[in-house]
C-alpha positions as CSV (number, residue, x, y, z in Angstrom):
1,X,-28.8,49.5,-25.7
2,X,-27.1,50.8,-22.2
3,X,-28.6,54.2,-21.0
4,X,-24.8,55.5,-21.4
5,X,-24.9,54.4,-25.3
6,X,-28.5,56.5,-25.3
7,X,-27.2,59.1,-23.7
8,X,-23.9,59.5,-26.1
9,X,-26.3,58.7,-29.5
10,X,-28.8,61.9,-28.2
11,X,-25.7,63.8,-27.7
12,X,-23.7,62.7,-30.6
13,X,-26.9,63.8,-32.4
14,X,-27.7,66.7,-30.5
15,X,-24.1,68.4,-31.4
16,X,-24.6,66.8,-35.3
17,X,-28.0,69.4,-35.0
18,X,-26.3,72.3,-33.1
19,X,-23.9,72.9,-36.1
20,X,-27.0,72.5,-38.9
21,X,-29.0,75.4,-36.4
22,X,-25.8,77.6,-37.0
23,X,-26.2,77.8,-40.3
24,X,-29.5,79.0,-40.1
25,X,-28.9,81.6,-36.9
26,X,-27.5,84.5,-37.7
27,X,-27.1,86.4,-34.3
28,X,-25.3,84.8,-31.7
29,X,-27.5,85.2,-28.6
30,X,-30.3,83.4,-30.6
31,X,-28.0,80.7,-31.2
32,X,-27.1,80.2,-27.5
33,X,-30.9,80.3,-26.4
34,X,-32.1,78.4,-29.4
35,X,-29.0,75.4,-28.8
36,X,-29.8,75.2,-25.0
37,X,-33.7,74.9,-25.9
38,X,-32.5,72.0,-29.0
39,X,-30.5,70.2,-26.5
40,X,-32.9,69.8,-23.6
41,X,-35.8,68.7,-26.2
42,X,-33.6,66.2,-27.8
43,X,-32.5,64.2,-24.7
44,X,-36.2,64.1,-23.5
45,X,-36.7,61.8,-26.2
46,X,-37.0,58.0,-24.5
47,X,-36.2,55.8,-27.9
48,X,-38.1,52.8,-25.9
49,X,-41.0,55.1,-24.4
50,X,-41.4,56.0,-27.9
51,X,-41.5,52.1,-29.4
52,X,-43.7,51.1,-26.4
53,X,-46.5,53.8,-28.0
54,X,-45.5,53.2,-31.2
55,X,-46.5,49.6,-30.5
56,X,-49.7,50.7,-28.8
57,X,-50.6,52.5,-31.5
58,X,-50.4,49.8,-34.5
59,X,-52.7,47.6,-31.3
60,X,-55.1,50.1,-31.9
61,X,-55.0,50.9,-35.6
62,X,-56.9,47.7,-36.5
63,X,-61.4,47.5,-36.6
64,X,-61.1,44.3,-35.3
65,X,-58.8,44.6,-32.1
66,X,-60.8,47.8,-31.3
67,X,-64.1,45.3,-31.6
68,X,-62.3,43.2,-29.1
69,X,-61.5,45.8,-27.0
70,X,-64.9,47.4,-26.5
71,X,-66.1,43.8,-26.1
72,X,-63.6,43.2,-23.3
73,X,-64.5,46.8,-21.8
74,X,-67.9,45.3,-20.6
75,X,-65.6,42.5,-18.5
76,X,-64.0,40.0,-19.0
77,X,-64.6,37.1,-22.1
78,X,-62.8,33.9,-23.0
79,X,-61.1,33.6,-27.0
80,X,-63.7,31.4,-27.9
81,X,-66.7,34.3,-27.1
82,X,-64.1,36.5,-29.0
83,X,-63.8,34.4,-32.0
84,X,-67.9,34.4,-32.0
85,X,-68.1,38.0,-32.0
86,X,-66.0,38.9,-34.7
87,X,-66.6,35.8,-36.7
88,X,-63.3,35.1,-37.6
89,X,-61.4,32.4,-35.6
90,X,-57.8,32.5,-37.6
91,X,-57.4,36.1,-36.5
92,X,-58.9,36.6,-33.5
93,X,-55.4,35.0,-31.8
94,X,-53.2,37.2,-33.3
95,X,-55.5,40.1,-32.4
96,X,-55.5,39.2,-28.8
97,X,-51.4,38.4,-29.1
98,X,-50.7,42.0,-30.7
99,X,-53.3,43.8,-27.9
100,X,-51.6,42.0,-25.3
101,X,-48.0,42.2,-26.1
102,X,-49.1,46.2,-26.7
103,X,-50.2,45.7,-22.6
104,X,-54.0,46.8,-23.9
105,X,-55.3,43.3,-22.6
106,X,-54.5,40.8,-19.6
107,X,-54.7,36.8,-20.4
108,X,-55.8,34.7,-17.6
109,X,-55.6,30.7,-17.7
110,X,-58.6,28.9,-15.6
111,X,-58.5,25.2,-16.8
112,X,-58.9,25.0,-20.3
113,X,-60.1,28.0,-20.4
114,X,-58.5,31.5,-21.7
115,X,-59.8,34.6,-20.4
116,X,-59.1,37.9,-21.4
117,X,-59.4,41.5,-19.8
């Protein structure tokens, strides 16, 4: 989505909010203040800042891709040192494919070998 479709959503949504607050605010100087306040916090919200740490989180709410991570704190290890550490190959690739595309981890290829950071 364009930052001009953003932009016209948050406001579109922003005004859809404005009329609810009247309802609730009975004196009209509060209304002003309180509409400005509503308006400025809703267009600070960044829809993709907010997936980008949504996805971070769900990286992190897992035991085993916060094993990993520890583990990969103390430098640098290849899948298969991974795999031996928590002692469960099927999973260890998808833990290392949901910490990286979350940008927790880094993949370097050398040879055969695949090293993580």
């Amino acid at each position: 989505m364009g930052t001009e479709k953003k932009s016209d959503t948050n406001k579109r949504k922003s005004e859809v909010e404005i009329e609810r607050l009247k309802r609730f605010i009975f004196y009209r100087d509060q209304l002003e203040v309180r509409t400005q306040k509503f308006s400025s916090l809703v267009n600070v919200l960044d829809e993709e800042a907010l997936n980008s740490e949504t996805r971070v989180f769900k990286a992190l709410a897992d035991t085993n891709r916060l094993k990993i991570l520890k583990l990969l704190k103390e430098g640098e290890l290849c899948a298969c040192e991974l795999t031996i550490a928590l002692s469960n190959s099927q999973s260890t690739v998808s833990h290392l494919s949901v910490l990286k595309n979350a940008g927790l981890i880094k993949e370097r290829k050398e040879g055969k070998w695949l090293t993580f950071a």
